[in-house]
C-alpha angles and dihedrals in degrees: 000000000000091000095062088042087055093043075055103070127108128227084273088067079238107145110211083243097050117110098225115065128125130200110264096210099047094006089220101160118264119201131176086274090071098052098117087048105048134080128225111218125176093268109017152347141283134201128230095265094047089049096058078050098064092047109277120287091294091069089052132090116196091195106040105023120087133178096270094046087046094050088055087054096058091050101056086049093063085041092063094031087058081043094060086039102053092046088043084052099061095043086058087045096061089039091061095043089050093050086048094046092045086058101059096037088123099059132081124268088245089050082049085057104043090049099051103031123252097265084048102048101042081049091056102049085049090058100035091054084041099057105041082049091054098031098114087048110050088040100059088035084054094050093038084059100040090054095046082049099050104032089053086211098162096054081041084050104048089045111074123087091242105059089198092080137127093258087061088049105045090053092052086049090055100043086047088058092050084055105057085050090052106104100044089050089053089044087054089050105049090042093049083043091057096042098044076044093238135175110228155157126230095170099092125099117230116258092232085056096051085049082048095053082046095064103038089055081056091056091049095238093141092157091055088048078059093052096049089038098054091039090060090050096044074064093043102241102142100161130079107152099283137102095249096031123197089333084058091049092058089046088054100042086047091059100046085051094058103049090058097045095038087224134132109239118152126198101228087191091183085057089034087226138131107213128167110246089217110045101022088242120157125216109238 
């Protein structure tokens, strides 16, 4: 017995019966009276909260996952949660305009203007017009998220211990269907951006996409990793969290290509172009 208690220890050397233990991510204490409430990792402990951060039991892995690939995933859980708030804010947004609007139907359009101000009236019609033109678009964008967010399919997908599932595919499915909506729902937020006068980015890659690519690199599809990733940049979206961003993502497809092909290709990122060093080919 004392044997297996002793296999169970962390790095730490904390055994998950021992009485002193702490949470690695928010370092609240952890006694033996929390047992049932605390987490083993690879290399440390979480407490409950921290755990329905990262997503409940189900996203976690005892043997695999360790502080720093928890954390991450904590990470990538607000970011989808902002992402449903902030979709969920500008429905409420346009909500709120139409339930104003509908109140002083009765008024003139000079009357509109003297009530609300002239910045925010010219502001509202904007919205207003925006979002009704954009409607089918956000909307489905909006569902598409809030399903990736709540099923945890990726965390379900890379998982199992065949990578090829119908977590992974579903997920791809998914991705594949953001997308496509891509560049309406950059179109809606550069125009909302304009009209709420808003400084913002739209360089930066969605964190579903870059799972996607993921899996997709685990299922060795590296010339579909090429497509998605040109196809960001045709958009000009270059960023996605790492040193080299979407640019890094195509020289590394590119590689792994080519040690399973035994081929030459070679990623030119200032042509934008994939040719073979030896024939002159270029990857379609």
């Amino acid at each position: 017995m004392f044997g297996l208690l002793q296999k169970n220890k962390n790095k730490d050397g904390i055994g998950y019966f021992d009485n002193k233990a702490s949470c690695s991510i928010c370092n609240k204490d952890l006694s033996l009276k929390t047992l049932r409430c605390r987490f083993q990792l690879a290399d440390g402990w979480l407490c409950i909260d921290c755990i329905k951060l990262a997503g409940g039991v189900s996203n976690l892995n005892r043997k695999k996952d360790t502080i720093e690939i928890v954390k991450e995933k904590i990470k990538n859980i607000q970011k989808e949660k902002n992402k449903v708030k902030s979709i969920n804010q500008n429905s409420i947004q346009y909500q709120n305009i139409e339930q104003e609007t509908n109140k002083i139907k009765s008024i003139t359009e000079e009357q509109k203007r003297e009530i609300l101000g002239e910045e925010r009236y010219k502001r509202d019609i904007g919205l207003r017009g925006l979002n009704a033109e954009y409607k089918k678009y956000t909307d489905k964008q909006f569902k598409i998220h809030e399903e990736l967010m709540y099923s945890n399919l990726y965390s379900k997908a890379i998982n199992q211990k065949n990578i090829f599932n119908k977590y992974s595919d579903k997920y791809i499915e998914l991705c594949n269907q953001l997308l496509q909506l891509l560049p309406k729902t950059l179109e809606y937020d550069k125009k909302e951006a304009k009209i709420s006068k808003l400084e913002r980015s739209f360089d930066y890659c969605d964190s579903n996409i870059v799972n996607m690519i993921r899996l997709l690199e685990k299922q060795e599809k590296y010339n579909e990793i090429i497509n998605v990733c040109n196809y960001l940049l045709s958009l000009e979206i270059t960023e996605d969290g790492t040193k080299k961003g979407i640019k890094g993502r195509i020289e590394k497809a590119v590689n792994k290509f080519n040690e399973k092909n035994n081929t030459n290709y070679k990623y030119y990122s200032d042509k934008d172009l994939i040719i073979d060093d030896n024939t002159g080919e270029v990857m379609e």
